[in-house]
C-alpha positions as CSV (number, residue, x, y, z in Angstrom):
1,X,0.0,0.0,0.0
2,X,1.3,3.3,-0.9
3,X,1.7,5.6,1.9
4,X,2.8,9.5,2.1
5,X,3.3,10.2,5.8
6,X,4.2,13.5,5.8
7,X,4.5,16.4,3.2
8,X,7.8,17.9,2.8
9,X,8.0,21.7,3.7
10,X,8.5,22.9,0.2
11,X,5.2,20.7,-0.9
12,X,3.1,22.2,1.7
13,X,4.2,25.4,0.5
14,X,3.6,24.9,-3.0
15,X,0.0,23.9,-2.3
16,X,-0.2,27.2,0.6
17,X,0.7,29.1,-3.0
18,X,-2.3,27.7,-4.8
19,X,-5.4,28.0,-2.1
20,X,-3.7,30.2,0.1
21,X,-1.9,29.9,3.7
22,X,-4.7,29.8,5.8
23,X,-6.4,26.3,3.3
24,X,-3.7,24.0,3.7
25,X,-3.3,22.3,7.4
26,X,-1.3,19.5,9.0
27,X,-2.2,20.4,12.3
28,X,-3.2,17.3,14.5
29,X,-7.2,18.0,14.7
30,X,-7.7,18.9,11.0
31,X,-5.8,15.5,10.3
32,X,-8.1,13.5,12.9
33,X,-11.1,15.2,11.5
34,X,-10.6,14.0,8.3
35,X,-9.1,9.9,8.8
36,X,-12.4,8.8,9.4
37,X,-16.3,9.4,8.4
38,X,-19.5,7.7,9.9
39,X,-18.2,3.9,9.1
40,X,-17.1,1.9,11.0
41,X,-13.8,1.6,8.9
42,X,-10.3,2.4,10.4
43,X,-9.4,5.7,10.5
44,X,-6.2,6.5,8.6
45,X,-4.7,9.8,8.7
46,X,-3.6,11.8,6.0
47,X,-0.8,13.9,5.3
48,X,-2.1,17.2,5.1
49,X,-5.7,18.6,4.4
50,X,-6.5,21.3,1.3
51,X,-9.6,23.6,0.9
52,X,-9.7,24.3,-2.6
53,X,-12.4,26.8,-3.3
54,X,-13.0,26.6,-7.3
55,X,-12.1,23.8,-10.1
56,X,-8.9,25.8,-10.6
57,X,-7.6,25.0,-7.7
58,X,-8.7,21.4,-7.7
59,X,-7.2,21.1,-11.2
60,X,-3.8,22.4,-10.1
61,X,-3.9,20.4,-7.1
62,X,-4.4,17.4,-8.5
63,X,-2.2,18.0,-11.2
64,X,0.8,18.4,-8.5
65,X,0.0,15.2,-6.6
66,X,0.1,13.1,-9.6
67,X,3.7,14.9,-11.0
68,X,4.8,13.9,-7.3
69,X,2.9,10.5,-6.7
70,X,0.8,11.4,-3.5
71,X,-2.4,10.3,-3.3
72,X,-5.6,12.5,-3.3
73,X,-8.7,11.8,-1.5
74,X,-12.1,13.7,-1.9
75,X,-13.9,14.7,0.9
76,X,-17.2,16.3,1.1
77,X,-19.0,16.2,4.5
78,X,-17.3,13.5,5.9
79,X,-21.3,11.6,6.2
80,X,-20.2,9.1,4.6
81,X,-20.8,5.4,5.9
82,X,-18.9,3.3,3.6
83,X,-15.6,4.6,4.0
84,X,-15.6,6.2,0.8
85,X,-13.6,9.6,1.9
86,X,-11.1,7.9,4.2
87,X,-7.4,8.6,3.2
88,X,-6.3,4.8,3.3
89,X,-2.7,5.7,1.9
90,X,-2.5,8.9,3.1
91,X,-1.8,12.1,0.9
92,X,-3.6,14.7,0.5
93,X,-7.4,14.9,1.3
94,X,-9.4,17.5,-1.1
95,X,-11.8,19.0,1.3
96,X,-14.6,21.2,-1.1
97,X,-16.7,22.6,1.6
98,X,-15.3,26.0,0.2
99,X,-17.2,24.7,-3.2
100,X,-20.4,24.8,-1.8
101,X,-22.6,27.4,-4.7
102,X,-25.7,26.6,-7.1
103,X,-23.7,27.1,-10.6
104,X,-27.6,27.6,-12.5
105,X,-30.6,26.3,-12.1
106,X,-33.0,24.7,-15.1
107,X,-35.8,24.8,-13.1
108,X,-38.2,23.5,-16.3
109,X,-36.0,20.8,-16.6
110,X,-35.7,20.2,-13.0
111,X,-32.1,19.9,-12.7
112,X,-29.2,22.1,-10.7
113,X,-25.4,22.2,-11.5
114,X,-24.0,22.5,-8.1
115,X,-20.7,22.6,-6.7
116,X,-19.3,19.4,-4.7
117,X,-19.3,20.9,-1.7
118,X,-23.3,22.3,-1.2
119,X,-25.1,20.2,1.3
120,X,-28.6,19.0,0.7
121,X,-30.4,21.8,3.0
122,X,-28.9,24.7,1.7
123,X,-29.7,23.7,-1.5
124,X,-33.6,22.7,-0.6
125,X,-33.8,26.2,0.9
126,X,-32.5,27.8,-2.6
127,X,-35.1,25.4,-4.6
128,X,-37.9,25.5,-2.1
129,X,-38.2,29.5,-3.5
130,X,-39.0,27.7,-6.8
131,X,-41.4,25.4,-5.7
132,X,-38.4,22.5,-6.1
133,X,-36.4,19.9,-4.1
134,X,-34.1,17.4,-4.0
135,X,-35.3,14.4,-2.4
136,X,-33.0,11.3,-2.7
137,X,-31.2,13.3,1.0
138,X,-29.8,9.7,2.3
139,X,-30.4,10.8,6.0
């Protein structure tokens, strides 16, 4: 299993230069906060933790990991309860709560581009103004 304990201090920086300082953490509780969701999976930690806040970021984040083999994980809510946003090997985890807009709305059509990040509530109270909702909320 591949595994990226730590980032070096150039890396971190280089990702600091992308999403900014304050978006990029390695302390202890952001770690812990993401190793684990609602599963009942082992938590693993990963190496650092990135708030991107548009696909630019994402793009050029991803980008680096791959040209320097660290593994990325997505994270959304952390509600999970498969284990699908635990870091297994480490790396980087991709938080998109930052992400969290209605792109447009095709309300005849009933559909919503949204960013990765929205959670189901704050988009029902945007749609609930147009007399729309999403339902399939697994909660």
């Amino acid at each position: 299993m591949l595994n990226v304990p730590s980032l070096s201090h150039d890396q971190i920086k280089f990702l600091q230069s992308i999403v900014g300082d304050e978006f990029v953490s390695a302390k202890n509780a952001d770690l812990d906060q993401h190793s684990r969701d609602q599963s009942f999976h082992q938590a693993h930690l990963p190496a650092v933790v990135v708030w991107p806040s548009d696909t630019q970021q994402v793009s050029k984040v991803v980008k680096f990991a791959n040209e320097n083999l660290i593994p990325v994980t997505a994270w959304g809510a952390g509600t999970s309860i498969e284990g699908n946003p635990i870091p297994v090997c480490g790396g980087i985890v991709l938080d998109v709560s930052r992400m969290d807009k209605i792109l447009k709305l095709y309300k005849e059509d009933f559909q919503v581009d949204v960013q990765p990040g929205i959670k189901y509530k704050d988009m029902n109270a945007v749609l609930s103004k147009q007399g729309l909702f999403y339902a399939p909320d697994p909660g």
